[in-house]
C-alpha positions in Angstrom: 57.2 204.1 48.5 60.4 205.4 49.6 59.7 203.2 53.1 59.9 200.3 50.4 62.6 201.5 48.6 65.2 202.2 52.0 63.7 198.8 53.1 65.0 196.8 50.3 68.1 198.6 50.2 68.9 197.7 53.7 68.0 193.9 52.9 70.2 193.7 50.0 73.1 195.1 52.1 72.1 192.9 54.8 72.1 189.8 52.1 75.4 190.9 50.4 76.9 191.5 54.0 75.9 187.7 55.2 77.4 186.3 52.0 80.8 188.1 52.3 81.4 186.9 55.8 80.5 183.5 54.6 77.9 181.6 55.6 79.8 178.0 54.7 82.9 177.0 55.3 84.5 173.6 54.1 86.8 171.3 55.6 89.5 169.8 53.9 90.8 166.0 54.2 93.1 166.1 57.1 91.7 168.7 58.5 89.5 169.2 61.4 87.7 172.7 63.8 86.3 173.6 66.8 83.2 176.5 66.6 84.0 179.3 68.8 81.2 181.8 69.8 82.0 184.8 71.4 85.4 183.0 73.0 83.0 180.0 73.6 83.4 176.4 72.1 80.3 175.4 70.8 80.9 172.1 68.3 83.8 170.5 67.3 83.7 169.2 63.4 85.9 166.4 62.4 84.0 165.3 59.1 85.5 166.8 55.8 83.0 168.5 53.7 80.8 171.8 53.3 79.5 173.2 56.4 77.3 175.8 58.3 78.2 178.7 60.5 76.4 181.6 62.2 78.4 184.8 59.8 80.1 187.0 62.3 79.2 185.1 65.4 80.9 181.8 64.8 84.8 181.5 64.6 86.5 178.5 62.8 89.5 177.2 64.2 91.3 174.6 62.1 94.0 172.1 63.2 95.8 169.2 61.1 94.4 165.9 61.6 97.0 164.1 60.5 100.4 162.6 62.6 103.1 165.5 62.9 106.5 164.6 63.9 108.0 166.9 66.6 111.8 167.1 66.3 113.5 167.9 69.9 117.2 169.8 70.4 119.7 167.9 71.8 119.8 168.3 75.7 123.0 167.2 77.5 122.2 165.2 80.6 123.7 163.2 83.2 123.1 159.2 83.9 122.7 157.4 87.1 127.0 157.4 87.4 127.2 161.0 86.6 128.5 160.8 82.9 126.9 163.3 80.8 125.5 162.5 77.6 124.0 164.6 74.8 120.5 163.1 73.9 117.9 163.5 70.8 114.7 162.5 70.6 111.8 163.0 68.3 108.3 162.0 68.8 105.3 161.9 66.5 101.7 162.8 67.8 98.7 163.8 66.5 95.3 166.0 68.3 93.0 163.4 69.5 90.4 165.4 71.1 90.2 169.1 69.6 87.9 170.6 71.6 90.7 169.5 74.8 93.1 170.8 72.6 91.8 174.8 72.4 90.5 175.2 75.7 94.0 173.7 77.2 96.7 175.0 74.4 94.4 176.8 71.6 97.4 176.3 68.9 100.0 174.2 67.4 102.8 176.0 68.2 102.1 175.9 71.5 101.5 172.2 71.4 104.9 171.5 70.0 106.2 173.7 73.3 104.5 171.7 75.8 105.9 168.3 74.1 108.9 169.3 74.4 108.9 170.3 77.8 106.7 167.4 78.6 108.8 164.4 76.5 112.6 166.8 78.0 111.7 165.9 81.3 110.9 162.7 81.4 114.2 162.2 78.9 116.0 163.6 82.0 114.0 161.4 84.0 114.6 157.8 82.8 118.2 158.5 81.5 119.5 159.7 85.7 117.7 156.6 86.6 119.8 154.5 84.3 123.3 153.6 83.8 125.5 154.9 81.1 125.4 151.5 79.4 121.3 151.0 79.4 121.4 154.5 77.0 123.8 153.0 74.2 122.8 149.7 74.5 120.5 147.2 72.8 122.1 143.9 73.6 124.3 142.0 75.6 126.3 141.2 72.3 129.1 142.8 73.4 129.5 140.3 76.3 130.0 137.2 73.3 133.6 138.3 72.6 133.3 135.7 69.6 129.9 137.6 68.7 131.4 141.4 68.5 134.4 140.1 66.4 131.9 138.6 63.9 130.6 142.2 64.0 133.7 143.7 63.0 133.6 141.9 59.8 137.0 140.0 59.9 136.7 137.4 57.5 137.3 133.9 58.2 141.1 134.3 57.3 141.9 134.7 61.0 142.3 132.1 64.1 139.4 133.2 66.1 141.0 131.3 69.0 143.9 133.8 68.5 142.1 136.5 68.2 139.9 135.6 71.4 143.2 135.6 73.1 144.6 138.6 71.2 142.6 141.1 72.6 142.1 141.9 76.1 139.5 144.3 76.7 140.2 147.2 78.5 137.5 147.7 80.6 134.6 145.0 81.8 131.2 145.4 80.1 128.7 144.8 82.5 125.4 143.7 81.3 121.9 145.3 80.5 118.9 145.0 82.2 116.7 147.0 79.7 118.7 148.6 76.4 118.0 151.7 74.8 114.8 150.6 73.1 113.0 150.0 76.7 113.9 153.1 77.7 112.5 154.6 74.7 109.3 152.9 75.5 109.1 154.0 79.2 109.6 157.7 78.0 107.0 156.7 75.8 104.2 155.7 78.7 105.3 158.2 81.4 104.9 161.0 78.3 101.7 159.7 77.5 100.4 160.0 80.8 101.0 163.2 80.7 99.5 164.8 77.6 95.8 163.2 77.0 94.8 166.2 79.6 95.7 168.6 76.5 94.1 166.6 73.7 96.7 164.9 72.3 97.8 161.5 71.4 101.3 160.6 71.6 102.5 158.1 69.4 105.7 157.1 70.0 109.0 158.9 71.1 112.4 157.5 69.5 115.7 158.7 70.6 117.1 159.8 67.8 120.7 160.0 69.0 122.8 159.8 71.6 126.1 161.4 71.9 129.1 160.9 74.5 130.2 164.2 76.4 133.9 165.5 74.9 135.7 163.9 78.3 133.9 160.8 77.7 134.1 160.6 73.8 138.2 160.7 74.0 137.9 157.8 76.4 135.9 155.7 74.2 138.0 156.8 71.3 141.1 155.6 73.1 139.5 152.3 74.2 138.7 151.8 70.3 142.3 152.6 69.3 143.2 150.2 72.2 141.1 147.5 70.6 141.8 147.5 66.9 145.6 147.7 67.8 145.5 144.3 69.6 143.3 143.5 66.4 145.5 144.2 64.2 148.7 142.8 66.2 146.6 139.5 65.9 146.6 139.3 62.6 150.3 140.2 62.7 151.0 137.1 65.4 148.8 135.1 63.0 151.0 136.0 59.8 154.2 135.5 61.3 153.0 132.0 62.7 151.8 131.2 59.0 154.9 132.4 57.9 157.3 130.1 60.2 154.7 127.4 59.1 155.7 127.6 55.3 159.4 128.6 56.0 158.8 125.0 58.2 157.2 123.3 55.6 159.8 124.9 52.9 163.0 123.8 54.6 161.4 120.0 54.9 160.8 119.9 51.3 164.2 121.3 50.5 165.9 118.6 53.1 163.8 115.9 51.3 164.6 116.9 47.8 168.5 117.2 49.1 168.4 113.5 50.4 166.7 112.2 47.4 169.2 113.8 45.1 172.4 113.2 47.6 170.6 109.0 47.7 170.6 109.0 43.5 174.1 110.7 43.0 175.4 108.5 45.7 173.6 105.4 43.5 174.7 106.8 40.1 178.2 107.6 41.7 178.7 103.7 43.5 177.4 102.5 39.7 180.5 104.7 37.9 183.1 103.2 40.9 181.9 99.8 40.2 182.1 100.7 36.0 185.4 102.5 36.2 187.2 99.4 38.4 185.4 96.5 36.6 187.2 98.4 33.5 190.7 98.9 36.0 190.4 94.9 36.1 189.6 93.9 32.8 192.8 96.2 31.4 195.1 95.3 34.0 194.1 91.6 33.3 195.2 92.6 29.9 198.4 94.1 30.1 199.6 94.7 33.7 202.5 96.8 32.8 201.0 99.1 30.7 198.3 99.6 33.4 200.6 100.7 36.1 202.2 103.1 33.2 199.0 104.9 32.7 198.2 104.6 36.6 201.5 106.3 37.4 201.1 109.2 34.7 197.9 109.6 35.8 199.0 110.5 39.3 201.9 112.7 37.8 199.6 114.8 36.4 197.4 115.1 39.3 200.7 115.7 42.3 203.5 116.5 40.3 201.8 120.4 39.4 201.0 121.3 43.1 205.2 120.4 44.0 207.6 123.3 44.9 210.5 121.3 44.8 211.4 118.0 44.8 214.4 117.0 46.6 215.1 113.3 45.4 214.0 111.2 42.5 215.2 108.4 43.9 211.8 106.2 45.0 209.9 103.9 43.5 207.4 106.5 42.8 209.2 108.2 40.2 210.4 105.0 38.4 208.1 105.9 35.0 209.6 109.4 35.3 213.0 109.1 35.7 213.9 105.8 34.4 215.5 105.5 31.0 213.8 103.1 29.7 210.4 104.5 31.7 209.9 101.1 33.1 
């Protein structure tokens, strides 16, 4: 009886032991595990749900199953001329094959190590293989003169023909063969090359960012200043050639006006000279005498006030002024 009774005890210990370790185990949505016994991989789950494991044999090792984004330091780095150049990437991946993934790299940590290393050196790679200008550029836009001052956002209240010949650049863009975006995409394959042995699957790798050394940044910067300065004295020239235009346009108008109005005074004035001697003739037809009376006066009064002195009265000219009987 007391066999029994040790003999149950010992099963319900055993029973309450198994359940405390856990015979299930669930996995969650984006989730997925390898089964390790004893160190060894034994299953790999991927399905979400309620599952089965030997309690204190089998170990569950979870890892995300979803895409993870892996965001890389800035490196600085030389190009194919020697110009160094700080460079970001970032890259998003995800574990395609779990059970490569523990027996290669066992955790995530360690996987976002070894992308980094992986996707740094072939960064290093691709950018000393290419010029300066593949890393910054897309496009050959710059090359279209009339295309980059579009870009600038100038308005159409400017000569583009002046400003074409306004700004000379400083230096000569040469033109792409591939563009940032290319090289992006051959970091991309050579990467992915390179990982697949670990159990991952990477997506894509973008460069985030890429940044100019100080030396070259001040050169760039002047080049810019360089640039908007002849901009900007374009729209100068083209303000001062639109201002002689109107001060053109201004003094034709005023000449114009001045003729018109010199053309009708001139009119209005030959009308009076024609009124005032039609009116000469019909009052000295009238009375002559008392014509060349008021004639004479009038004169008086017009020379007489601007003489200093007058040293003889004795001319015809005087006759109304000095004659007694003022004839």
């Amino acid at each position: 009886m007391k066999k029994l009774i040790t003999l149950t005890v010992v099963i319900i210990v055993i029973l309450i032991g198994v359940a405390a370790a856990g015979p299930f185990y669930v996995i969650d949505e984006g989730e997925q595990a390898v089964i390790v016994q004893m160190g060894k991989l034994v299953n790999v789950v991927t399905d979400a749900g309620f599952h089965f494991k030997v309690p204190f044999i089998d170990e569950v090792v979870r890892y995300p199953k979803r895409i993870m984004a892996m965001d890389g330091e800035q490196k600085s780095m030389p190009t194919r001329e020697k110009q160094y150049i700080w460079v970001d990437v970032t890259a998003r991946w995800k574990i395609s094959d779990p059970a490569k993934f523990y027996e290669s790299i066992k955790t995530v940590d360690a996987a976002y190590a070894k992308l980094a290393e992986v996707i740094d050196s072939e960064v290093r790679t691709v950018v000393a293989e290419n010029y300066l200008r593949e890393s910054v550029r897309n496009s050959n836009i710059i090359m279209d003169r009339a295309a980059s001052l579009d870009a600038l956002g100038l308005g159409d209240n400017i000569d583009p023909e002046l400003l074409q010949s306004s700004i000379q650049p400083e230096t000569k863009y040469e033109p792409i063969a591939k563009g940032r975006r290319q090289l992006a995409e051959e970091i991309l394959a050579r990467s992915q090359r390179m990982v697949p042995e670990y159990g991952i699957e990477l997506i894509d790798v973008v460069i985030r960012q890429i940044r100019y050394s100080d030396e070259l940044t001040q050169s760039v910067y002047a080049r810019m200043i360089k640039e908007r300065n002849q901009i900007a004295q374009a729209f100068r020239s083209e303000g001062e050639g639109k201002k002689a235009d109107w001060q053109g346009r201004m003094d034709r108008e005023r000449r114009s006006i001045l003729s018109e109005a010199y053309e009708k005074a001139e009119t209005v004035r030959g009308e009076g000279d024609a009124e005032a001697a039609r009116i000469y003739a019909e009052a000295y037809s009238r009375d002559r005498s008392f014509f060349d009376f008021w004639r004479a006066v009038e004169s008086y009064r017009a020379t007489l006030p601007r003489f200093d002195k007058t040293l003889s009265t004795d001319m015809e000219y005087f006759k109304y002024l000095y004659s007694p009987t003022a004839r």
